[in-house]
TORKOL-4160 file (C-alpha; in steps of 0.2 Angstrom, whole numbers, padded with zeros to 4 digits, m for minus):
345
<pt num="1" X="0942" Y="0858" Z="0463"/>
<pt num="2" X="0935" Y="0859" Z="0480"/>
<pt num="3" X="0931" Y="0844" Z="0491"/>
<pt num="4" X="0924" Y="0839" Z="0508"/>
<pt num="5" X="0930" Y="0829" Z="0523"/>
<pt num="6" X="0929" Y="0810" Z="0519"/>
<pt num="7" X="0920" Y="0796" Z="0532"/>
<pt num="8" X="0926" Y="0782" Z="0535"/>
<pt num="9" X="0914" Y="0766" Z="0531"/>
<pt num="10" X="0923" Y="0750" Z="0534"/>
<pt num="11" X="0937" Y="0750" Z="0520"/>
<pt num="12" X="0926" Y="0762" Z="0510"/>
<pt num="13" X="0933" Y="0780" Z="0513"/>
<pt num="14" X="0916" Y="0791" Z="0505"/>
<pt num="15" X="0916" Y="0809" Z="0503"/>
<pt num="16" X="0900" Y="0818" Z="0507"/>
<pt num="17" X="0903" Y="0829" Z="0490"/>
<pt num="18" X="0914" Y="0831" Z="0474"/>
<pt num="19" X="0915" Y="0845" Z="0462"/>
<pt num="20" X="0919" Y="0840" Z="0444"/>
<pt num="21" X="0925" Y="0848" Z="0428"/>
<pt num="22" X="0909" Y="0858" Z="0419"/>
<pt num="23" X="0899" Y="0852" Z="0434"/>
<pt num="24" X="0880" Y="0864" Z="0432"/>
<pt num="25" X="0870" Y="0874" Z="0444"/>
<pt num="26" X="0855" Y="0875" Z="0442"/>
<pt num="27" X="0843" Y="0883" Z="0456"/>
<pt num="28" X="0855" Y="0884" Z="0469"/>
<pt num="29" X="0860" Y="0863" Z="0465"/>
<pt num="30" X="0873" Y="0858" Z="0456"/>
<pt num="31" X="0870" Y="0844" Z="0443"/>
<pt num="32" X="0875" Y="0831" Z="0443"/>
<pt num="33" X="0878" Y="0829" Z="0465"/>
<pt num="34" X="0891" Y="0817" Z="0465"/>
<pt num="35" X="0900" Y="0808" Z="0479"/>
<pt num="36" X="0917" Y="0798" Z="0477"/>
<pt num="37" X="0928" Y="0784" Z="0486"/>
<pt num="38" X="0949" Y="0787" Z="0487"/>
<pt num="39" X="0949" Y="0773" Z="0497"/>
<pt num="40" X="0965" Y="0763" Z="0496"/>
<pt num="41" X="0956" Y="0746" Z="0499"/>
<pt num="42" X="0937" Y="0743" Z="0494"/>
<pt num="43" X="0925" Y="0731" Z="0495"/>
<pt num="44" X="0909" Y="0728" Z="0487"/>
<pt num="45" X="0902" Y="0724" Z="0504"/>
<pt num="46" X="0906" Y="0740" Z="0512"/>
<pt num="47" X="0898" Y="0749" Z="0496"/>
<pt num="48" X="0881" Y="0740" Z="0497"/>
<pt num="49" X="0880" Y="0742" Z="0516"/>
<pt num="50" X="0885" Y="0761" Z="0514"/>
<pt num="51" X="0870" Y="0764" Z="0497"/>
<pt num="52" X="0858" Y="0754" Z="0510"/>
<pt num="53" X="0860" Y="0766" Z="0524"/>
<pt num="54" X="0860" Y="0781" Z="0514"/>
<pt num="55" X="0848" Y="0771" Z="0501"/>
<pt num="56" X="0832" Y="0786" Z="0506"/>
<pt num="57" X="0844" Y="0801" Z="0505"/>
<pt num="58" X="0853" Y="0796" Z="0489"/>
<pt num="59" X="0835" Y="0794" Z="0481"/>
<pt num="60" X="0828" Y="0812" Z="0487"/>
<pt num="61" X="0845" Y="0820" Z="0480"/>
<pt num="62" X="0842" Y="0810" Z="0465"/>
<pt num="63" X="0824" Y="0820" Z="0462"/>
<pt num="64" X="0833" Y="0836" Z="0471"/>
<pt num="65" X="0849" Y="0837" Z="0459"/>
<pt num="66" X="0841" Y="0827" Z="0445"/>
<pt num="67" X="0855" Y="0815" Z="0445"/>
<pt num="68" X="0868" Y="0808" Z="0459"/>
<pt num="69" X="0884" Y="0802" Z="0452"/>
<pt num="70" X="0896" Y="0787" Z="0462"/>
<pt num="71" X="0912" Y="0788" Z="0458"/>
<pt num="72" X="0929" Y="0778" Z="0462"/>
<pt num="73" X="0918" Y="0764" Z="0473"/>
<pt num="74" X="0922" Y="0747" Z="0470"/>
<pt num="75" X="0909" Y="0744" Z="0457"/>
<pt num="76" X="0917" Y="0731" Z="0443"/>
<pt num="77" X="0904" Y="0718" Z="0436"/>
<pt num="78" X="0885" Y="0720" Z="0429"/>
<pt num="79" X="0884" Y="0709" Z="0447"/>
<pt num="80" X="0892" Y="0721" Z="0458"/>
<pt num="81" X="0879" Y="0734" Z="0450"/>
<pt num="82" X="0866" Y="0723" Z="0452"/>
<pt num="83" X="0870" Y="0723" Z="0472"/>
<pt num="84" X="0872" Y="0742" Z="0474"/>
<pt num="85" X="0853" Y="0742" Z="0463"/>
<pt num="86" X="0845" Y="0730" Z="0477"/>
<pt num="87" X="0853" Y="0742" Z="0492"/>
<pt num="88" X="0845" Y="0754" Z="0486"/>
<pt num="89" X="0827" Y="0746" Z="0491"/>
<pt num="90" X="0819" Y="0749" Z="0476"/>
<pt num="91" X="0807" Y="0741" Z="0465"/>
<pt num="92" X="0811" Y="0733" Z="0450"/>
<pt num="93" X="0806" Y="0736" Z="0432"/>
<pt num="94" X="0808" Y="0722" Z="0420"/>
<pt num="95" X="0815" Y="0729" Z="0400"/>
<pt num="96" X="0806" Y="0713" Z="0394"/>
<pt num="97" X="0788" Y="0721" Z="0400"/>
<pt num="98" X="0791" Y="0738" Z="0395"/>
<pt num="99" X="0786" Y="0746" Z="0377"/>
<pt num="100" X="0806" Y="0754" Z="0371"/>
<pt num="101" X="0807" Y="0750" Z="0355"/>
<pt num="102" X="0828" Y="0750" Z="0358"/>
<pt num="103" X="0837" Y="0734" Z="0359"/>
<pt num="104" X="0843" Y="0729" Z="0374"/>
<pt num="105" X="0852" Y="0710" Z="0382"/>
<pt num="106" X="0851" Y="0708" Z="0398"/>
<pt num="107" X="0863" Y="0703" Z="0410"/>
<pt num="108" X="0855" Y="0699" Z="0427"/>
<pt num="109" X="0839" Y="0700" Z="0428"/>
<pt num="110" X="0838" Y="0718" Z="0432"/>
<pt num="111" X="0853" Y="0722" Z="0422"/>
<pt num="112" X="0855" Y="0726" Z="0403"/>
<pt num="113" X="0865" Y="0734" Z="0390"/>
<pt num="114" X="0859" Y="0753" Z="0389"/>
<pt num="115" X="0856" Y="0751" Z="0371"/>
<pt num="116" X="0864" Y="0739" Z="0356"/>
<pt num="117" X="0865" Y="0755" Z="0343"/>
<pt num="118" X="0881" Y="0754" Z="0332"/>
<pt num="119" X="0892" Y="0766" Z="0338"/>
<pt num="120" X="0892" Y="0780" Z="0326"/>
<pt num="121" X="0875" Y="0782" Z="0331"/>
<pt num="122" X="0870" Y="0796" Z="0344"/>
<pt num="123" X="0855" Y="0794" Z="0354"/>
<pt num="124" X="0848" Y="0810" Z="0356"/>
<pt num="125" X="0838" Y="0818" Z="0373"/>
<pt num="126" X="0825" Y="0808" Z="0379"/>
<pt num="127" X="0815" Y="0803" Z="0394"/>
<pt num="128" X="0816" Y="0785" Z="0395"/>
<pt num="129" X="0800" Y="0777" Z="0387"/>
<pt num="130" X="0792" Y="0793" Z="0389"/>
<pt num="131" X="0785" Y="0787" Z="0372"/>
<pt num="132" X="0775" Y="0776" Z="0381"/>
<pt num="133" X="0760" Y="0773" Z="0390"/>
<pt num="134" X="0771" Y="0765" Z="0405"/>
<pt num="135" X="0790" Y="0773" Z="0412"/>
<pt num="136" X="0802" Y="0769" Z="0426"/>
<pt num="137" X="0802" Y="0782" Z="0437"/>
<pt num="138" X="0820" Y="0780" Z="0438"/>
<pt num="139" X="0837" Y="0772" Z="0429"/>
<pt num="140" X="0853" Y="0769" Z="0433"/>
<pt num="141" X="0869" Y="0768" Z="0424"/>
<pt num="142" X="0885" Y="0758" Z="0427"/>
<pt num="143" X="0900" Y="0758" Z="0417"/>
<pt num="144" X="0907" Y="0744" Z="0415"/>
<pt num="145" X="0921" Y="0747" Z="0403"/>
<pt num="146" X="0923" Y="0767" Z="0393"/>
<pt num="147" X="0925" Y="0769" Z="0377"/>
<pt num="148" X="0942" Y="0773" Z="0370"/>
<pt num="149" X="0936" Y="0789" Z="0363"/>
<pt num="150" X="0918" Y="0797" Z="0365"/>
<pt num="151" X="0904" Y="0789" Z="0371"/>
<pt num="152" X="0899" Y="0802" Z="0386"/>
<pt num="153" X="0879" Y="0800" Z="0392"/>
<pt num="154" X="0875" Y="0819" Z="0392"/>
<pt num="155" X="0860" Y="0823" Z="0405"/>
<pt num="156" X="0851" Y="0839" Z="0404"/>
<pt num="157" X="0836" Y="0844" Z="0419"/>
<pt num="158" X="0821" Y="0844" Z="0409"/>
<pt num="159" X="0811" Y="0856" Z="0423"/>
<pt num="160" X="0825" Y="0869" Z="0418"/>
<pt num="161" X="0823" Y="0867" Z="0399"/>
<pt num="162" X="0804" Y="0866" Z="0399"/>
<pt num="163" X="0808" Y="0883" Z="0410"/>
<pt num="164" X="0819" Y="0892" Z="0395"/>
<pt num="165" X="0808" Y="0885" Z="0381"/>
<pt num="166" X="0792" Y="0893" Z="0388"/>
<pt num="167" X="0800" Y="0909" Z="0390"/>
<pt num="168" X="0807" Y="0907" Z="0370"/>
<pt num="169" X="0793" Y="0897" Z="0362"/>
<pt num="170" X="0776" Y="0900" Z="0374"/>
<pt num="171" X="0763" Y="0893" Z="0360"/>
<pt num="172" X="0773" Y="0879" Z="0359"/>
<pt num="173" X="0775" Y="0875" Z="0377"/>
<pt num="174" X="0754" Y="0879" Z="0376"/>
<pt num="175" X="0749" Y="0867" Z="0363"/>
<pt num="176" X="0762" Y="0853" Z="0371"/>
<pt num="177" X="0753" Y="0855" Z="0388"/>
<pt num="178" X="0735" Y="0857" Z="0382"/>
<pt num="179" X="0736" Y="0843" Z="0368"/>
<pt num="180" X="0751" Y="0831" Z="0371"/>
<pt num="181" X="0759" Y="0820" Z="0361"/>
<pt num="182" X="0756" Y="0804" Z="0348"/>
<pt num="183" X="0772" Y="0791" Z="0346"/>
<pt num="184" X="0773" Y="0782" Z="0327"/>
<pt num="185" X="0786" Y="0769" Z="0329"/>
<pt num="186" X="0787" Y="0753" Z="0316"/>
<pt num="187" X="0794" Y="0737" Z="0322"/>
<pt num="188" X="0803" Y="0724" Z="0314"/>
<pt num="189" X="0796" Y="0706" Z="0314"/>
<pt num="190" X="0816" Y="0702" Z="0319"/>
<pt num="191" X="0825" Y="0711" Z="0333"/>
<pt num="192" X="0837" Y="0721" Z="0321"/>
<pt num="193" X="0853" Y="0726" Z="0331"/>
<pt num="194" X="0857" Y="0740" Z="0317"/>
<pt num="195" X="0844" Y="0750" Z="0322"/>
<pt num="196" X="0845" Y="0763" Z="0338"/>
<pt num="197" X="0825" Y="0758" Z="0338"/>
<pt num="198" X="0826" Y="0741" Z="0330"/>
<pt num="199" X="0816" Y="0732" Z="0342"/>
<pt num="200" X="0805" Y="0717" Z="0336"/>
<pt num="201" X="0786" Y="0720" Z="0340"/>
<pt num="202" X="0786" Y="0701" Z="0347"/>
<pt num="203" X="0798" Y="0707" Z="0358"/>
<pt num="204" X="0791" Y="0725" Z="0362"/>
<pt num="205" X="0772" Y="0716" Z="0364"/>
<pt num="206" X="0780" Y="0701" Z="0373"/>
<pt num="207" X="0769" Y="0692" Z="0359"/>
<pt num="208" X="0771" Y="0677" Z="0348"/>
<pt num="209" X="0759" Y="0680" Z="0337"/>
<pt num="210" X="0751" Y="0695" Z="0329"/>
<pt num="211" X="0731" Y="0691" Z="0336"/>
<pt num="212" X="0741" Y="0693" Z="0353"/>
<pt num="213" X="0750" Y="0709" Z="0349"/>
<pt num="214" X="0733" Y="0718" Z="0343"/>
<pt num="215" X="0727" Y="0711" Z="0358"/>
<pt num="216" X="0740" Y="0721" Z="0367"/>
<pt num="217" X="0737" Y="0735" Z="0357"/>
<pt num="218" X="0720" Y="0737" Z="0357"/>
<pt num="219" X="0723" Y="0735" Z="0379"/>
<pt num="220" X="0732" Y="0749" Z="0378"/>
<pt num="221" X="0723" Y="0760" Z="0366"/>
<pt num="222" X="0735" Y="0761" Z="0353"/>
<pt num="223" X="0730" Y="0761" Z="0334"/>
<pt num="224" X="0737" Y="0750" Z="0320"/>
<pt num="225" X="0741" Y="0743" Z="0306"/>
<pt num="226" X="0752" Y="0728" Z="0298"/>
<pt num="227" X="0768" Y="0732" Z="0285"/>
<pt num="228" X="0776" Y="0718" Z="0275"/>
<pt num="229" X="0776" Y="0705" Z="0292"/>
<pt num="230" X="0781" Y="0723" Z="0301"/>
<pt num="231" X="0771" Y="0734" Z="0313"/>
<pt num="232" X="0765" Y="0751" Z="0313"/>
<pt num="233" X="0759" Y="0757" Z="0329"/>
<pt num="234" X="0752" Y="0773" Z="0337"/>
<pt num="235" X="0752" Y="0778" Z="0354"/>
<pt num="236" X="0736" Y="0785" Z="0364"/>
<pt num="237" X="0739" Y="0804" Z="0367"/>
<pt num="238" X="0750" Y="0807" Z="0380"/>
<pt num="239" X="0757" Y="0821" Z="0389"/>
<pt num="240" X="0771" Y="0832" Z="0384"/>
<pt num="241" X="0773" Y="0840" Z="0401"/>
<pt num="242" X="0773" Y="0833" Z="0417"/>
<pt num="243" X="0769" Y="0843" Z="0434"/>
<pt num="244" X="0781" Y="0832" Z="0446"/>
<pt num="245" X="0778" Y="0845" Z="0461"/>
<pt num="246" X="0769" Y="0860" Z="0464"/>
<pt num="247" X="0778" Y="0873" Z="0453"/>
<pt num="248" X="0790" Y="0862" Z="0446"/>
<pt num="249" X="0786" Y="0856" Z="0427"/>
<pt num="250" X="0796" Y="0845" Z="0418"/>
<pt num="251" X="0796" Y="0844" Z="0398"/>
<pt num="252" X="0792" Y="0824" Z="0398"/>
<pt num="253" X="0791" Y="0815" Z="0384"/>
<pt num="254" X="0803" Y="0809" Z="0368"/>
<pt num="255" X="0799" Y="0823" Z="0357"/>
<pt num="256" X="0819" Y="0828" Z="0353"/>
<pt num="257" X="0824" Y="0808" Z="0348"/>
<pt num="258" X="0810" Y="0804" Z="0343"/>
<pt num="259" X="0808" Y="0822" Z="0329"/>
<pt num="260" X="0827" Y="0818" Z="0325"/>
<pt num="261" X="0832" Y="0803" Z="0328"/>
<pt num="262" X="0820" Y="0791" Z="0324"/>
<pt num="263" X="0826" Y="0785" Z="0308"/>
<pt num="264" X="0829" Y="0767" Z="0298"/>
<pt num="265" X="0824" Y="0758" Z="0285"/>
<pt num="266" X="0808" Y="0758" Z="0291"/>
<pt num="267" X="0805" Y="0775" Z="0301"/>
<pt num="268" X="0805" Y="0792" Z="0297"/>
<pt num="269" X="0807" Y="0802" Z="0309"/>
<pt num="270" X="0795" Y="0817" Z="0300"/>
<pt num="271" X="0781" Y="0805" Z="0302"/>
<pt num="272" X="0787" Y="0800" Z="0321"/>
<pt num="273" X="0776" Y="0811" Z="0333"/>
<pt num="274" X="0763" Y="0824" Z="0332"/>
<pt num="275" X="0754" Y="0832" Z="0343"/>
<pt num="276" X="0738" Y="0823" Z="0350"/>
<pt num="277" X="0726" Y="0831" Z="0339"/>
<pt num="278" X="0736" Y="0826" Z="0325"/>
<pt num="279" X="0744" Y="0842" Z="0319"/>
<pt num="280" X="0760" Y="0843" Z="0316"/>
<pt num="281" X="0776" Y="0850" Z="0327"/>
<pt num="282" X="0783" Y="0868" Z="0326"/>
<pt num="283" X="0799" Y="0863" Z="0317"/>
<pt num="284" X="0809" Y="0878" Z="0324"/>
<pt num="285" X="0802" Y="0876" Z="0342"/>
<pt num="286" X="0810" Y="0858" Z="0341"/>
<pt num="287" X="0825" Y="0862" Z="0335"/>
<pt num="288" X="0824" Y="0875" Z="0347"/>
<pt num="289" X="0822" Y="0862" Z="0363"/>
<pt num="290" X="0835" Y="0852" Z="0356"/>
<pt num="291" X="0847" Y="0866" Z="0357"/>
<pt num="292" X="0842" Y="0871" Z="0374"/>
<pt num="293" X="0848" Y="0852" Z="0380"/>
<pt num="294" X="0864" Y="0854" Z="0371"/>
<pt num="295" X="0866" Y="0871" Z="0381"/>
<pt num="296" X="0861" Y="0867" Z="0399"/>
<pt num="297" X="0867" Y="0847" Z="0397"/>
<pt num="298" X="0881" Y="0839" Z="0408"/>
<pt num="299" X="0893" Y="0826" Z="0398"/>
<pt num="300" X="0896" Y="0810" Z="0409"/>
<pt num="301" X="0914" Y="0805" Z="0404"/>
<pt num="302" X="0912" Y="0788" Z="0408"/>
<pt num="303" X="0928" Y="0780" Z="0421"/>
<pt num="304" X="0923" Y="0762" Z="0424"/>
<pt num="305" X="0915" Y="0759" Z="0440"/>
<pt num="306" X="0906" Y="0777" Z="0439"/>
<pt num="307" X="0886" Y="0773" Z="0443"/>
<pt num="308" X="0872" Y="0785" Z="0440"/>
<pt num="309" X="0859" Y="0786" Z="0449"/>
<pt num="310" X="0843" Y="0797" Z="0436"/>
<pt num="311" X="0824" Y="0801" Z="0443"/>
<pt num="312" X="0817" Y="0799" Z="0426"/>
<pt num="313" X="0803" Y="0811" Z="0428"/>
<pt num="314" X="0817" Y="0826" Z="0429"/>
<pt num="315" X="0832" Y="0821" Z="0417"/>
<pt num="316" X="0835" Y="0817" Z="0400"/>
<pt num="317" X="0849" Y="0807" Z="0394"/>
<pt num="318" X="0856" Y="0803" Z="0378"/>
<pt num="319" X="0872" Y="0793" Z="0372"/>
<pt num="320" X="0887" Y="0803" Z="0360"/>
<pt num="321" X="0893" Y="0791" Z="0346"/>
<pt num="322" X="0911" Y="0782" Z="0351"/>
<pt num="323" X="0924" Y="0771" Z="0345"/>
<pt num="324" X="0930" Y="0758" Z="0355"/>
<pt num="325" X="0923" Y="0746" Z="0366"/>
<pt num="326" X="0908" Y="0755" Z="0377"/>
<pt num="327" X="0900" Y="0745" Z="0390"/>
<pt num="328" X="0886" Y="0754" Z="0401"/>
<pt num="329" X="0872" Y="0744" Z="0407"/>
<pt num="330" X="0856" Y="0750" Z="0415"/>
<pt num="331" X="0842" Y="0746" Z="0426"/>
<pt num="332" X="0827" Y="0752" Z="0429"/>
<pt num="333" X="0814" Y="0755" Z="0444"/>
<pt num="334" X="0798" Y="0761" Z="0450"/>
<pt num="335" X="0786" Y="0757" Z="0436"/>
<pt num="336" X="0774" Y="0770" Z="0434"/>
<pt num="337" X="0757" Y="0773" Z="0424"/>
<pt num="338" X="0753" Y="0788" Z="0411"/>
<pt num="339" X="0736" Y="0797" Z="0410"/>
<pt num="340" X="0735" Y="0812" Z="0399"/>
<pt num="341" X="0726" Y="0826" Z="0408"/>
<pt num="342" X="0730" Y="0844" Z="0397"/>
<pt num="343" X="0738" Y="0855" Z="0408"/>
<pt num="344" X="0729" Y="0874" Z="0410"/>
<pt num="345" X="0741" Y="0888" Z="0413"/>
């Protein structure tokens, strides 16, 4: 493996760029960039001034690439990762205001666990809260401690799969850019942990009380309707494709989770998401997008420290089941809202 000349920043010794095992290309840029520290002595200090300076250059290369990987900086606690978040000069976006029906604990205010699934379960390609009519337009991963076996995050550009899935399955790619997409998800009254979308609607709604969650639902224009003390909600239509630059469209939205994966005692995942006009997916072109991700997706083998740095608008992730302890927290930024406009041509 190839790699450049290294600066020298303080005690932090930081490579301008790394090549790494199964590393993609995709339009002249590989994916994920990733930059690395050697240095013999580190300090948090010197990696928080280093992300501030370069706070502007990492972001672009984020939306450029799809993904910037850090690797070998001093990064130990869901504190230090809190401090290389704030360098970076971005706004915050609280998990206990967003609408993710995944269970999450927080540890700082801006940190949390990426997701409280057991480990046998995968989490499959998604846009985070895609599902919703509010996303971060970016998140961040830190490893904290890797599994003992398993657990990689894979990411996968969405601009080039939405690229290979129009070329395979163009009515499909039509009828998600004309008509978008409805969400079916039903809550718990209780958070349930067992569950990769156990979320409690109190929690979800930030509600005690169910006049207060239809309140909040009615708000944001979803439809309704009460389960045995559980709630079944239906998003607004929302879009399935998202221009994110002149020429460059992104298949946004949690269509591959949500078709396969969205399952428990409560959900089914058949039931989980139509199109907006309430007809049903193409099963094969699902299936279809799904292997596409698989294809074109790069595994992070976690190594703790490793921080990633995701413009949500461009890159799915997902999470491969694992044994062992696994302890990757995330934070988010850059709340943004949805509109569905349909999308001609």
């Amino acid at each position: 493996m190839n790699q450049t000349t290294h600066k020298q920043v303080g005690a932090l010794t930081v490579p301008v760029k790394r090549q790494v095992p199964r590393q993609r290309t995709h339009d002249e840029s590989v994916f994920p960039l990733v930059y690395e520290s050697d240095a013999a002595s580190r300090r948090l200090s010197d990696v928080t001034r280093w992300v501030a300076a370069h706070a502007n250059e990492l972001l672009r290369e984020s939306t450029a690439h799809g993904a910037v990987l850090l690797r070998g900086f001093p990064v130990r606690t869901a504190e230090d990762f809190d401090a290389v978040i704030r360098a970076l000069g971005v706004e915050g976006f609280e998990y206990r205001r967003s609408l993710s029906n995944a269970v999450r604990v927080n540890r700082t205010e801006r940190v949390f666990s990426a997701n409280e699934a057991p480990p046998d379960v995968q989490i499959l390609f998604h846009h985070e809260m895609a599902q919703t009519p509010v996303y971060p337009g970016r998140i961040f991963f830190f490893c904290e401690v890797a599994a003992d076996e398993g657990g990689a995050t894979p990411i996968c550009r969405s601009d080039v799969l939405y690229r290979r899935l129009r070329d395979r399955s163009p009515d499909f790619i039509r009828d998600c850019e004309t008509k978008g997409l409805r969400y079916t998800n039903v809550m718990p009254a209780e958070d349930d942990p067992s569950s990769g979308m156990g979320r409690s609607w109190r929690s979800t709604l930030n509600v005690d009380s169910k006049d207060a969650a239809e309140e909040r639902l009615r708000d944001l224009n979803y439809s309704w309707q009460w389960i045995d003390g559980c709630l079944k909600a239906t998003t607004p239509q929302l879009p399935a494709v998202m221009q994110v630059a002149p020429g460059r469209r992104t298949f946004f939205n949690q269509l591959i989770a949500a078709f396969s994966g969205w399952t428990d005692s409560r959900n089914d995942p058949s039931e989980a998401v139509r199109h907006g006009d309430g007809s049903r997916l193409d099963t094969c072109a699902v299936h279809e997008a799904a292997a596409i991700a698989d294809e074109i997706a790069f595994d992070v083998q976690w190594q703790p420290g490793d921080v990633v740095l995701i413009d949500n608008t461009i890159t799915m992730h997902a999470r491969r089941p694992f044994q062992g302890t696994r302890k990757v927290l995330a934070s988010l930024a850059d709340m943004q809202t949805l509109t569905f406009a349909a999308i001609e041509g």
